[in-house]
N, CA, C and O atoms as a GROMACS GRO file, in nm:
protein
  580
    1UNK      N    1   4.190  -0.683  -0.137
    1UNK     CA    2   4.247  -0.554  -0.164
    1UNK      C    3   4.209  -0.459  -0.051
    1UNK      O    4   4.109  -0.473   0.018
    2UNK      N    5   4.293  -0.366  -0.039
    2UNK     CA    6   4.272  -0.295   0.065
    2UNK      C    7   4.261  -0.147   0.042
    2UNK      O    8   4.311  -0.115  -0.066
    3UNK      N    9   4.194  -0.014   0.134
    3UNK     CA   10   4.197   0.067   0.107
    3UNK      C   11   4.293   0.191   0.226
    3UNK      O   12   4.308   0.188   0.348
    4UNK      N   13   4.328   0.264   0.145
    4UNK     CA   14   4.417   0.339   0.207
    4UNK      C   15   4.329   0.479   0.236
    4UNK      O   16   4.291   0.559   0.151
    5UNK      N   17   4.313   0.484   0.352
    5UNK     CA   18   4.275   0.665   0.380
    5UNK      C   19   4.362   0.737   0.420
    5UNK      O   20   4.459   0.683   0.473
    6UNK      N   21   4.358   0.851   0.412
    6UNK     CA   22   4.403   1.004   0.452
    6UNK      C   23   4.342   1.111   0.522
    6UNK      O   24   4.222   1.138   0.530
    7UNK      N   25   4.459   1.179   0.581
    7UNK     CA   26   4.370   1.279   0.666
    7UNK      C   27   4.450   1.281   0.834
    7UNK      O   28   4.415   1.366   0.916
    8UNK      N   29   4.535   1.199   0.861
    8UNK     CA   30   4.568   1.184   0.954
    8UNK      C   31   4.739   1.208   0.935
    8UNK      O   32   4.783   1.279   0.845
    9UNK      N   33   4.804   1.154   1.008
    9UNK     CA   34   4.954   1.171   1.019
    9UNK      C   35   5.010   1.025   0.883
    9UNK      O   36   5.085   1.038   0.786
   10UNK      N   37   4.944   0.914   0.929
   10UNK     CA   38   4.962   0.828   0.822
   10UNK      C   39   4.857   0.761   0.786
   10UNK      O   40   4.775   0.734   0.874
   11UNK      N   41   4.830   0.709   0.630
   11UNK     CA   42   4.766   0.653   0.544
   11UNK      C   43   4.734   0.501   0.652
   11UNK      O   44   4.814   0.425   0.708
   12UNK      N   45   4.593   0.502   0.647
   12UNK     CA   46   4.557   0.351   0.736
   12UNK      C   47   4.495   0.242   0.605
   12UNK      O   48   4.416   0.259   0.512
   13UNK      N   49   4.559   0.153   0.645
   13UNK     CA   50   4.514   0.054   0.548
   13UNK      C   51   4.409  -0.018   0.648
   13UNK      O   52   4.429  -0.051   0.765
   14UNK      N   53   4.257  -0.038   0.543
   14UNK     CA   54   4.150  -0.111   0.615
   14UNK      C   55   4.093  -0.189   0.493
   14UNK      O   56   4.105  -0.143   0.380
   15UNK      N   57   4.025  -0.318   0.518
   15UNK     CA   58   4.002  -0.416   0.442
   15UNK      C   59   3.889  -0.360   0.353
   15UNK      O   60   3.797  -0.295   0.402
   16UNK      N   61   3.896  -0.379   0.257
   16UNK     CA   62   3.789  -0.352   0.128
   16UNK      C   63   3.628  -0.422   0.150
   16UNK      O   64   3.615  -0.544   0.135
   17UNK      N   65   3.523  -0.343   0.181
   17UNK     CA   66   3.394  -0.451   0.194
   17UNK      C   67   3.343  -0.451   0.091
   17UNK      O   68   3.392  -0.380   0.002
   18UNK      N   69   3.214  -0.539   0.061
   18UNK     CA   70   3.179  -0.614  -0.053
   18UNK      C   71   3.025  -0.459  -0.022
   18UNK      O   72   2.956  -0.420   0.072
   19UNK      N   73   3.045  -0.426  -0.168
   19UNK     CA   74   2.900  -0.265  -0.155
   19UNK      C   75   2.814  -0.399  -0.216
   19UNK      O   76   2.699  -0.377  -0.178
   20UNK      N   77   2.815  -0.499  -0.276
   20UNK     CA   78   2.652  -0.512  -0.342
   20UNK      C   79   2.580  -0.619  -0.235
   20UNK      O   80   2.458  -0.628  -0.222
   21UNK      N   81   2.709  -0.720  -0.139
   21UNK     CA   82   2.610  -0.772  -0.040
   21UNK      C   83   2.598  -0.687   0.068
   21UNK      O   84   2.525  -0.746   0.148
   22UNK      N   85   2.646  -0.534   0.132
   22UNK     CA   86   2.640  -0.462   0.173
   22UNK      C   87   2.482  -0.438   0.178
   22UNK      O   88   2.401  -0.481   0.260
   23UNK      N   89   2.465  -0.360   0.074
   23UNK     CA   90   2.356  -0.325  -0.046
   23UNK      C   91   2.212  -0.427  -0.009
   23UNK      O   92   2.103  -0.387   0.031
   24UNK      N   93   2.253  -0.565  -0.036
   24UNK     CA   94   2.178  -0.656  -0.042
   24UNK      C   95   2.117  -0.723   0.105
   24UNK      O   96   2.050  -0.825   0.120
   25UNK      N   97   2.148  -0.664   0.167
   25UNK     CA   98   2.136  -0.707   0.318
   25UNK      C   99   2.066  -0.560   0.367
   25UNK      O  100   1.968  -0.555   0.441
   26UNK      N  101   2.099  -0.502   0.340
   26UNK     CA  102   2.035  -0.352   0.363
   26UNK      C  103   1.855  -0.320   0.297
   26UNK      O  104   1.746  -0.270   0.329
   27UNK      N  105   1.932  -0.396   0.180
   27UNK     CA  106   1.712  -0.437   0.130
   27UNK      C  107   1.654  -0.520   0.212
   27UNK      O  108   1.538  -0.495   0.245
   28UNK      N  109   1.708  -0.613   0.253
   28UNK     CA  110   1.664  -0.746   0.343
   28UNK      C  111   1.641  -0.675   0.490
   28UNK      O  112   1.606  -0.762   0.569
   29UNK      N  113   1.650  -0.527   0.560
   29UNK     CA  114   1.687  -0.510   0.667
   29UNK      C  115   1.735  -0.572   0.752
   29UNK      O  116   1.675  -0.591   0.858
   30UNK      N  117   1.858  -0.619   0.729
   30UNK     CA  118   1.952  -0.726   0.784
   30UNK      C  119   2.060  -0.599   0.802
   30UNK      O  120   2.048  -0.497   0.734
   31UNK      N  121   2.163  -0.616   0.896
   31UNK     CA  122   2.304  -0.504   0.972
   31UNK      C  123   2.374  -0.608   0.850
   31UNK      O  124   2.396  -0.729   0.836
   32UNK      N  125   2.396  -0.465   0.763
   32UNK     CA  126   2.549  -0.440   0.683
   32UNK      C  127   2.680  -0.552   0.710
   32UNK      O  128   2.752  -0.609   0.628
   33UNK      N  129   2.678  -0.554   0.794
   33UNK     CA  130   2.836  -0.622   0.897
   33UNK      C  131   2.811  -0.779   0.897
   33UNK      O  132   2.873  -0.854   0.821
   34UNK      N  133   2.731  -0.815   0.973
   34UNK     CA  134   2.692  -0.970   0.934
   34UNK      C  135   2.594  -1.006   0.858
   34UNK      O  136   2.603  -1.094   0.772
   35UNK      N  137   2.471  -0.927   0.890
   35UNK     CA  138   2.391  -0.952   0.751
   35UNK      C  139   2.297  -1.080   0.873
   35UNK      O  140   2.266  -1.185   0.817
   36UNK      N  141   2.276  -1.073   0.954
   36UNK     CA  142   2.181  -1.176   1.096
   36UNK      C  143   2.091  -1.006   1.151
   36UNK      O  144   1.995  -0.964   1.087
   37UNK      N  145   2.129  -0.956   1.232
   37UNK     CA  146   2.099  -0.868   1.263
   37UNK      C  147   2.020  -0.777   1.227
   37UNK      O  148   2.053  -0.720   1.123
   38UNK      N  149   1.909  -0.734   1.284
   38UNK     CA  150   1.781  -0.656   1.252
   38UNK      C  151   1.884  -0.516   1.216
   38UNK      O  152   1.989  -0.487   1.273
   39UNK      N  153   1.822  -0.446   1.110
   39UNK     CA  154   1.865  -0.270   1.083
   39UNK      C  155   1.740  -0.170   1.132
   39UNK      O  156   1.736  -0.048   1.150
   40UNK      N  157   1.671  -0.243   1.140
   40UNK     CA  158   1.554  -0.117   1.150
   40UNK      C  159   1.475  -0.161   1.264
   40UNK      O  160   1.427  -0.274   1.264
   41UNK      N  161   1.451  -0.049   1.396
   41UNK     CA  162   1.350  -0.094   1.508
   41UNK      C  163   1.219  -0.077   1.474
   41UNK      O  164   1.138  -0.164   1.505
   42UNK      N  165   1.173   0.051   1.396
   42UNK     CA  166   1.047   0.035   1.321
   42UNK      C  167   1.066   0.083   1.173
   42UNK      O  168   1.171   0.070   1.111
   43UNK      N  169   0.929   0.153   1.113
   43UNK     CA  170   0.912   0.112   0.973
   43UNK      C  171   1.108   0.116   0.914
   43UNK      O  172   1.199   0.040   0.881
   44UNK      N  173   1.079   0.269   0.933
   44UNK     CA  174   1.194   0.330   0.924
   44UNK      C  175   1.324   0.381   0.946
   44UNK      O  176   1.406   0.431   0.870
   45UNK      N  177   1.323   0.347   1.120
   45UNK     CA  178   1.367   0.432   1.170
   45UNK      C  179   1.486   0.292   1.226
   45UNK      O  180   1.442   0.183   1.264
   46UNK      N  181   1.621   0.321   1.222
   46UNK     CA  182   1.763   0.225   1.249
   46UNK      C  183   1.752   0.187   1.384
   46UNK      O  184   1.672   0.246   1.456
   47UNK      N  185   1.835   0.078   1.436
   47UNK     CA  186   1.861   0.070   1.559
   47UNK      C  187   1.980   0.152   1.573
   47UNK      O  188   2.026   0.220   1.482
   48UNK      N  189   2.037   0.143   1.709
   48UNK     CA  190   2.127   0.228   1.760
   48UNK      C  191   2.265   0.126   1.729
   48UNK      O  192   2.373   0.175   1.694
   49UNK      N  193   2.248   0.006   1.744
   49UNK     CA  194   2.360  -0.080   1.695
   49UNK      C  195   2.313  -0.242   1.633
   49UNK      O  196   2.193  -0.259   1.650
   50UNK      N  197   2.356  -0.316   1.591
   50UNK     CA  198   2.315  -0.427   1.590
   50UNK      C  199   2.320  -0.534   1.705
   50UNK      O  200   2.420  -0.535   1.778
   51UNK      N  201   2.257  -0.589   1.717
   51UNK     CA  202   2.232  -0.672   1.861
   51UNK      C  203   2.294  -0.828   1.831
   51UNK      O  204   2.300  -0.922   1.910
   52UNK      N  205   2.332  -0.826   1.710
   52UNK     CA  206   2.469  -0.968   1.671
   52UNK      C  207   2.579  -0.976   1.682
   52UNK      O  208   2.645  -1.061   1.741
   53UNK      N  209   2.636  -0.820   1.582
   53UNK     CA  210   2.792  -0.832   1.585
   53UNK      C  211   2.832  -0.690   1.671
   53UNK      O  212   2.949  -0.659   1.696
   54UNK      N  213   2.698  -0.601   1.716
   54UNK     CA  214   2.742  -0.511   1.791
   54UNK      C  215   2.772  -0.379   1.718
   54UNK      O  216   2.797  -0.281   1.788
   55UNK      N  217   2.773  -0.364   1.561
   55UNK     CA  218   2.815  -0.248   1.477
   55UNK      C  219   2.703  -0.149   1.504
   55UNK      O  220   2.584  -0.178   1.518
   56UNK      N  221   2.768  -0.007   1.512
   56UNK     CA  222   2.760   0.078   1.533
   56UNK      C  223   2.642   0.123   1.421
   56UNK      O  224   2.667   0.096   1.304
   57UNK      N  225   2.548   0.171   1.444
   57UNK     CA  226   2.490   0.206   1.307
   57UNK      C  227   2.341   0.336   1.309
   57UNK      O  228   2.259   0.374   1.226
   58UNK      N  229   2.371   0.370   1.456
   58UNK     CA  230   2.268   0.522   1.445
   58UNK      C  231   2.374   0.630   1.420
   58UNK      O  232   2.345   0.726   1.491
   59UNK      N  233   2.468   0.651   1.358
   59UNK     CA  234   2.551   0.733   1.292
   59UNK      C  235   2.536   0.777   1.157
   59UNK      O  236   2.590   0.874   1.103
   60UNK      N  237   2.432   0.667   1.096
   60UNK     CA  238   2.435   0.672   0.938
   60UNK      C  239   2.367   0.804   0.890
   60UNK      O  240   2.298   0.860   0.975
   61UNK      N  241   2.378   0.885   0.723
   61UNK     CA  242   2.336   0.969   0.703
   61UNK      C  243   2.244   0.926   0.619
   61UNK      O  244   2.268   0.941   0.499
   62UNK      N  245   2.146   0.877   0.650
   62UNK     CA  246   2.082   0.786   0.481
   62UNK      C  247   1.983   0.964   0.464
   62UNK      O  248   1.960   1.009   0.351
   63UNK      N  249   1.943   1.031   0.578
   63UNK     CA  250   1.876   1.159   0.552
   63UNK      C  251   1.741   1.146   0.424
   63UNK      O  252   1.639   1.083   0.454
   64UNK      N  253   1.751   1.202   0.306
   64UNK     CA  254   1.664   1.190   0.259
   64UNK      C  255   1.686   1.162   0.095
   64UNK      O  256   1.618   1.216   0.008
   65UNK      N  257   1.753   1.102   0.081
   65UNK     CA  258   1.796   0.992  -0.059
   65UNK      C  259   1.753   0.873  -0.092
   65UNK      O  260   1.769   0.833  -0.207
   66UNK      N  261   1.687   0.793   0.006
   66UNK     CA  262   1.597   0.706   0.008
   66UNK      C  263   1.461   0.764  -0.077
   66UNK      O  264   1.415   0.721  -0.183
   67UNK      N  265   1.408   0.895   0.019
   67UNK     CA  266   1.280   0.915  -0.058
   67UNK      C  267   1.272   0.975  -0.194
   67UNK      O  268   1.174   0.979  -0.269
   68UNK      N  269   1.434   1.036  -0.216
   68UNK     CA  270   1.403   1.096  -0.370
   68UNK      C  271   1.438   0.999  -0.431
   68UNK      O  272   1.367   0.994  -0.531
   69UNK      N  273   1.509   0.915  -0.430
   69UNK     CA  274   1.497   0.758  -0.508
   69UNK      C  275   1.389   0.663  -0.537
   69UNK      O  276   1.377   0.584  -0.631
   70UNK      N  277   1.304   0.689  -0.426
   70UNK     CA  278   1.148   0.642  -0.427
   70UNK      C  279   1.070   0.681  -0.508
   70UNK      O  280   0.998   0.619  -0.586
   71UNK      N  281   1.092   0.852  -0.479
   71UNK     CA  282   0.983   0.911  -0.576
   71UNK      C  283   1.065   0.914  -0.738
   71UNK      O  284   1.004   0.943  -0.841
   72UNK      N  285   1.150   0.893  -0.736
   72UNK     CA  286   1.211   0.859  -0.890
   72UNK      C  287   1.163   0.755  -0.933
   72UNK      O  288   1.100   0.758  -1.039
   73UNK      N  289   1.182   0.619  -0.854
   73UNK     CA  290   1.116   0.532  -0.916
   73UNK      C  291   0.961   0.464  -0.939
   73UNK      O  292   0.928   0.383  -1.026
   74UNK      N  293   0.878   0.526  -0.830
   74UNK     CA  294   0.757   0.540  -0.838
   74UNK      C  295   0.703   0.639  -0.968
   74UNK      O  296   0.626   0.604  -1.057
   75UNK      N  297   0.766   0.768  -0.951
   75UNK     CA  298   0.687   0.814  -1.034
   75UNK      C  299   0.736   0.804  -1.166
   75UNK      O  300   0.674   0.863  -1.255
   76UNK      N  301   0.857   0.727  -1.197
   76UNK     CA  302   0.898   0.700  -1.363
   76UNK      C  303   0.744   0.564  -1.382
   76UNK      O  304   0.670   0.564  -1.481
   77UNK      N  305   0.734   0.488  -1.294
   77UNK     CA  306   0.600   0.352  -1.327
   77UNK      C  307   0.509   0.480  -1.358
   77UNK      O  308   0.480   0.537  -1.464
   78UNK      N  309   0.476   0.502  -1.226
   78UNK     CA  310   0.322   0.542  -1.241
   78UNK      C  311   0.302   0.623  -1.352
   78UNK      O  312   0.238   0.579  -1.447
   79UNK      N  313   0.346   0.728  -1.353
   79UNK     CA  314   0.351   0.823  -1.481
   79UNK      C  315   0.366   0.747  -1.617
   79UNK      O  316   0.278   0.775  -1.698
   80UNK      N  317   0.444   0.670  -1.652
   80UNK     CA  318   0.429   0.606  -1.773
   80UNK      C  319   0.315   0.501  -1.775
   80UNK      O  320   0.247   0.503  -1.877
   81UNK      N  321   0.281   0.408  -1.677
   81UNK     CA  322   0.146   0.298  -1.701
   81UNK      C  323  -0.028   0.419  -1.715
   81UNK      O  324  -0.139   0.397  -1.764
   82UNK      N  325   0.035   0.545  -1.643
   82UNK     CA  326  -0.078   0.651  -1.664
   82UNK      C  327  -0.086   0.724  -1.788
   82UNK      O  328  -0.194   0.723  -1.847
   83UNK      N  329  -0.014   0.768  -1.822
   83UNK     CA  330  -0.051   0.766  -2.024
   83UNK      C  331  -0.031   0.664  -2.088
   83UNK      O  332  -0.045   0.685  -2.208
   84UNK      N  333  -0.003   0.553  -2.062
   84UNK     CA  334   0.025   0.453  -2.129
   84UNK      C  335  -0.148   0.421  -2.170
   84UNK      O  336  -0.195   0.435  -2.283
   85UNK      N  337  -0.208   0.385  -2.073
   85UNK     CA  338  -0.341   0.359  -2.041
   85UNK      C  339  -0.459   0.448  -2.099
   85UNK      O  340  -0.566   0.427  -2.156
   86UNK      N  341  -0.355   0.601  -2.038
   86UNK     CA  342  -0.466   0.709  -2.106
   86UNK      C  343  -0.448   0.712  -2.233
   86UNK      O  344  -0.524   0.798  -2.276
   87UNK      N  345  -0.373   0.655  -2.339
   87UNK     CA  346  -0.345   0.654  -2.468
   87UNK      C  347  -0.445   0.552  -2.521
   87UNK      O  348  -0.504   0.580  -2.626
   88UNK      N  349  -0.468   0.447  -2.465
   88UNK     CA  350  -0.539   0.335  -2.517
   88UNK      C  351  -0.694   0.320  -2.473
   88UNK      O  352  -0.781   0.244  -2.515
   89UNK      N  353  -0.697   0.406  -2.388
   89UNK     CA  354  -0.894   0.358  -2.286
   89UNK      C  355  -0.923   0.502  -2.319
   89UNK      O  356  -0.854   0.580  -2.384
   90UNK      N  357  -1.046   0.523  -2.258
   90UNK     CA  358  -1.115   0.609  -2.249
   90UNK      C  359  -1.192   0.624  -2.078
   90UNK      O  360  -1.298   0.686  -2.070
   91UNK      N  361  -1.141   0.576  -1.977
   91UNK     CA  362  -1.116   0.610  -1.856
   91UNK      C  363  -1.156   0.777  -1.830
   91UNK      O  364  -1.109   0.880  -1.877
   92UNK      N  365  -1.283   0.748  -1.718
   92UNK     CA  366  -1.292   0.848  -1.669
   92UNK      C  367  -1.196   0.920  -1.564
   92UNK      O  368  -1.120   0.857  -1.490
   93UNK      N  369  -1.205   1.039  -1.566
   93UNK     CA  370  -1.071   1.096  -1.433
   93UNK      C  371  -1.100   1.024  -1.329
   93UNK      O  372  -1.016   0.941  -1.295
   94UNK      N  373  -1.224   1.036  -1.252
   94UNK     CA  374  -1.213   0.937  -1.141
   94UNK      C  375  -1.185   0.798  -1.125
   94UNK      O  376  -1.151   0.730  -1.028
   95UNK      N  377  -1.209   0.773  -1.246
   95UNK     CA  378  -1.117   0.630  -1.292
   95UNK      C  379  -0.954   0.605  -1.213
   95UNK      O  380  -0.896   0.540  -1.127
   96UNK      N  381  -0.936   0.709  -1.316
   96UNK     CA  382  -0.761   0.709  -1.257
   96UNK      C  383  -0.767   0.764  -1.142
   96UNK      O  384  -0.684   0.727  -1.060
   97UNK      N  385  -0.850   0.850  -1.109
   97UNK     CA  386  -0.780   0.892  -0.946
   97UNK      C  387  -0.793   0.747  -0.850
   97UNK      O  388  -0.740   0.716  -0.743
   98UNK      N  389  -0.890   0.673  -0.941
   98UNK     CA  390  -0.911   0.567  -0.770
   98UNK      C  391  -0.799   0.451  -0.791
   98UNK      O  392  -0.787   0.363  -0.705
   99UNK      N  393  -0.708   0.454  -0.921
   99UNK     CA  394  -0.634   0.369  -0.929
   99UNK      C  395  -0.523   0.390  -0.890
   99UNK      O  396  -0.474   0.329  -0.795
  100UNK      N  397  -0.435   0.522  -0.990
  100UNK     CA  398  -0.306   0.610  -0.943
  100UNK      C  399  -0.295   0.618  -0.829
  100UNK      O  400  -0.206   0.554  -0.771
  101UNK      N  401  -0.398   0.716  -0.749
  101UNK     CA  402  -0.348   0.734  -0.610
  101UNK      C  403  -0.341   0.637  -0.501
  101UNK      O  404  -0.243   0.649  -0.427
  102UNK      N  405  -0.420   0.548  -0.475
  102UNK     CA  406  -0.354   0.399  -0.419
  102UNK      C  407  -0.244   0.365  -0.488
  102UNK      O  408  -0.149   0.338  -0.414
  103UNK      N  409  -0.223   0.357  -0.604
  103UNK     CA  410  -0.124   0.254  -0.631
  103UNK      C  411   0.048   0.366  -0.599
  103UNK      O  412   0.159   0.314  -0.586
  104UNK      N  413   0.030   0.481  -0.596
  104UNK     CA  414   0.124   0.551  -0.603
  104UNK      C  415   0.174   0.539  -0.428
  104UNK      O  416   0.289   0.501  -0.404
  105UNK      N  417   0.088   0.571  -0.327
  105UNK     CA  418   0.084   0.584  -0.186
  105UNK      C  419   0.160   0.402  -0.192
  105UNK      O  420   0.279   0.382  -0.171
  106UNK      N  421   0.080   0.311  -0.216
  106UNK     CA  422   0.098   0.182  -0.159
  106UNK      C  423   0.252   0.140  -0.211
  106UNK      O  424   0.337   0.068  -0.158
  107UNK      N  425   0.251   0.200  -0.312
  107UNK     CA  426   0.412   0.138  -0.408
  107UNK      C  427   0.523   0.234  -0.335
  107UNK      O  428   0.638   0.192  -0.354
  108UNK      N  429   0.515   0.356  -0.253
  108UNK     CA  430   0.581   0.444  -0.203
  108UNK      C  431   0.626   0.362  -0.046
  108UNK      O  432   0.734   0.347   0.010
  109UNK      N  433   0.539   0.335  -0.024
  109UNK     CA  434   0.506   0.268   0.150
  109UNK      C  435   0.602   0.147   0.145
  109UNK      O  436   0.701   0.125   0.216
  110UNK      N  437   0.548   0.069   0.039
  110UNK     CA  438   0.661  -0.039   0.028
  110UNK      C  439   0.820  -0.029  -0.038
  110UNK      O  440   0.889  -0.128  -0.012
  111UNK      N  441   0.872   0.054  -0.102
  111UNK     CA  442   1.013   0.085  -0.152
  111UNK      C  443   1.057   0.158  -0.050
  111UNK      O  444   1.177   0.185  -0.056
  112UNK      N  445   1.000   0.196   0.038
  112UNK     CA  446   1.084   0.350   0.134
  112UNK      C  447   1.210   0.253   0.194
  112UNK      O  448   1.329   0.253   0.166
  113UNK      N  449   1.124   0.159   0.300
  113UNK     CA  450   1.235   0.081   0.387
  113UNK      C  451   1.333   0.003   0.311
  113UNK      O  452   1.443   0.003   0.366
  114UNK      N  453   1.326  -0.056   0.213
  114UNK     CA  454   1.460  -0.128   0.157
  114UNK      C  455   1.517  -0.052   0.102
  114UNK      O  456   1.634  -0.067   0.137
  115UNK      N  457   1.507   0.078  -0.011
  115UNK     CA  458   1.571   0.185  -0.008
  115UNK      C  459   1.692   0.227   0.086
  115UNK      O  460   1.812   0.252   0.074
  116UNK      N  461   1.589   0.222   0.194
  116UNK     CA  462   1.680   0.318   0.312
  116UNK      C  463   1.800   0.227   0.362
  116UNK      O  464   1.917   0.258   0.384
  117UNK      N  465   1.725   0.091   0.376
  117UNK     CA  466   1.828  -0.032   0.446
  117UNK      C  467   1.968  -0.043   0.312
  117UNK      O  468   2.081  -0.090   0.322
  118UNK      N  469   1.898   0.026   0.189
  118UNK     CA  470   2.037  -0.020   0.090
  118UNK      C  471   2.112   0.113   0.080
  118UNK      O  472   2.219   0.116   0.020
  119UNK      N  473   2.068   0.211   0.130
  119UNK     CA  474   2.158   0.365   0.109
  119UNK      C  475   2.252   0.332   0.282
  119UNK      O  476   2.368   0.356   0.315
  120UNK      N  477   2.169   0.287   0.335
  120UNK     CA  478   2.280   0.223   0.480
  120UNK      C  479   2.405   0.127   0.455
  120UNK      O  480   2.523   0.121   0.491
  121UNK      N  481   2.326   0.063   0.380
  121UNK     CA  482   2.465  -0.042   0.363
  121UNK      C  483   2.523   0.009   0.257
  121UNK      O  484   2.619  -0.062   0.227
  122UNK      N  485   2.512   0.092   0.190
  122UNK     CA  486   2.621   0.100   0.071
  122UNK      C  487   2.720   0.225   0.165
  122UNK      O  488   2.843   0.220   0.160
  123UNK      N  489   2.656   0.321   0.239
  123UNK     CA  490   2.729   0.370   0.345
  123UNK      C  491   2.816   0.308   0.450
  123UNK      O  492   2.927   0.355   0.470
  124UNK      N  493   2.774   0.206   0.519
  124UNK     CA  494   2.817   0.115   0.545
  124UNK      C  495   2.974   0.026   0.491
  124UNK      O  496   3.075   0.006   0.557
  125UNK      N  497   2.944  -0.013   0.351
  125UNK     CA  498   3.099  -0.068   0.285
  125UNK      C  499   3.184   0.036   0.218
  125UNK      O  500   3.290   0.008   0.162
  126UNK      N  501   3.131   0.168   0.229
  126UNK     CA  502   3.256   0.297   0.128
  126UNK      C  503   3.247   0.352   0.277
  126UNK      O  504   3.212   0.470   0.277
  127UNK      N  505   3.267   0.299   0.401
  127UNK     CA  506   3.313   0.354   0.494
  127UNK      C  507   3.276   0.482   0.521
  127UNK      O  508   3.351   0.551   0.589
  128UNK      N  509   3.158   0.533   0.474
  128UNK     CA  510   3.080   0.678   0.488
  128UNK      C  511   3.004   0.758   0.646
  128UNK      O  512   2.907   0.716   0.710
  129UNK      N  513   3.058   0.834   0.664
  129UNK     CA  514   2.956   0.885   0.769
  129UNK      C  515   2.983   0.801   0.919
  129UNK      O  516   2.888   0.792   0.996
  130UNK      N  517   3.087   0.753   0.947
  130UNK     CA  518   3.121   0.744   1.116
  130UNK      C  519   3.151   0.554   1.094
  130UNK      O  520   3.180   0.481   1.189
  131UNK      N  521   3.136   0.507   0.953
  131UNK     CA  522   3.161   0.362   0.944
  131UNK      C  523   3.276   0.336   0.903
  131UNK      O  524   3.303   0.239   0.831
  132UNK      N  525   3.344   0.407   0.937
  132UNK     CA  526   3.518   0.336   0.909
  132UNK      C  527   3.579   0.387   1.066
  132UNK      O  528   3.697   0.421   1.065
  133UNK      N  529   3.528   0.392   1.162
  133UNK     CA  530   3.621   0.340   1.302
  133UNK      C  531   3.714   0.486   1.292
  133UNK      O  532   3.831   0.479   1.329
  134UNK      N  533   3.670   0.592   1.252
  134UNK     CA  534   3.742   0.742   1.301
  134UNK      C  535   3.611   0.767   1.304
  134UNK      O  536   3.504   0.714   1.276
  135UNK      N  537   3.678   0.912   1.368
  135UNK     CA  538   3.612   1.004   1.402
  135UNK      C  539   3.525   1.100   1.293
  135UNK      O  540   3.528   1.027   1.194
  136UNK      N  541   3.479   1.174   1.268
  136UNK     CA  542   3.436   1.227   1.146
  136UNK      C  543   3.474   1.380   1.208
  136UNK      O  544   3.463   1.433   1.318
  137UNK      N  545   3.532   1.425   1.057
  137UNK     CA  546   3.619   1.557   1.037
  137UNK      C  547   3.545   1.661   0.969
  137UNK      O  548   3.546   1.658   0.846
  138UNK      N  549   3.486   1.747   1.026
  138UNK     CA  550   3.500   1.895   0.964
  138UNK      C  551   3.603   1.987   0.920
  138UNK      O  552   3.673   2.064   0.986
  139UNK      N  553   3.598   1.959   0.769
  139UNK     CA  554   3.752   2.054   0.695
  139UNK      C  555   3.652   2.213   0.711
  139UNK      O  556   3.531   2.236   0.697
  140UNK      N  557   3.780   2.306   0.748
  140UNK     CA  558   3.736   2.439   0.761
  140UNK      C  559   3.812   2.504   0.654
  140UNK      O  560   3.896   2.436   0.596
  141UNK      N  561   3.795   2.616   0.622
  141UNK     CA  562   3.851   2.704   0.550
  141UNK      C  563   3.973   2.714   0.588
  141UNK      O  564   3.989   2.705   0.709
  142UNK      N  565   4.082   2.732   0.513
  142UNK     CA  566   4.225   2.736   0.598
  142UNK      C  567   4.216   2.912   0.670
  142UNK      O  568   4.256   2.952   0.780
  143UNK      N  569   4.142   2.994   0.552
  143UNK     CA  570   4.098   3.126   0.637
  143UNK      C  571   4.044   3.196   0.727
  143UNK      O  572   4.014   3.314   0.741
  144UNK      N  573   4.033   3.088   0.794
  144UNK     CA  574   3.912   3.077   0.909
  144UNK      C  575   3.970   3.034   1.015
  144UNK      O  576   3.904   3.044   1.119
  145UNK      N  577   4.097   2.980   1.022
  145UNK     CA  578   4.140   2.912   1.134
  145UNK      C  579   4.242   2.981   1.229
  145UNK      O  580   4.283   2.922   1.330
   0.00000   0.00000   0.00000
């Protein structure tokens, strides 16, 4: 199936990509496009293209949706195994501080990068942000022009 965009003189038909191995290759830091190809030069931070199939990919907006997804899912665990615990023990505070706060930092450190590699590739297959082969358009006010 194919998708039709707008915005131009005529509707372009471009092939439909697959968002969950998109997605799934993006956790793996593997390039969206073939899924061989490194996504990330360090922890975090993208290459400028892939060095397999050549796709374009320091264009992406992953910005900062990775980390509020992180801290969503970090702190839905931690916060619940932390009264969970404080409901049942009798744990001193420094108890929990020496447990929570490692475990919160270390569980943060490790979700950031596949996060980010899967907000890339799902950008990546809905053609978002400079990955569908145009240009990217600023709509203005028609009052303004």
């Amino acid at each position: 199936m194919e998708q039709q965009v707008f915005g131009g003189e005529a509707p372009v038909a471009r092939p439909k990509r697959q968002v969950w191995e998109a997605i799934k290759c993006g956790i793996l830091g593997k390039c969206p496009r073939c899924g061989e190809g490194r996504l990330f030069q360090s922890f975090v931070k993208t290459v400028d293209e892939c060095e397999v199939c050549g796709e374009q990919i320091h264009h992406h907006r992953a910005d900062d949706l990775p980390a509020y997804l992180v801290v969503l899912v970090v702190g839905h665990i931690v916060v619940g195994a932390f009264m969970a615990i404080e409901a049942v023990s009798t744990m001193s505070m420094w108890s929990h501080l020496a447990i929570w706060v490692p475990l919160t930092i270390i569980s943060s450190l490790v979700l950031l990068r596949p996060c980010k590699g899967a907000v890339v590739g799902l950008q990546w297959a809905l053609y978002m942000h400079g990955f569908g082969d145009e240009e990217e358009r600023l709509e203005t006010h028609p009052e303004l022009q």
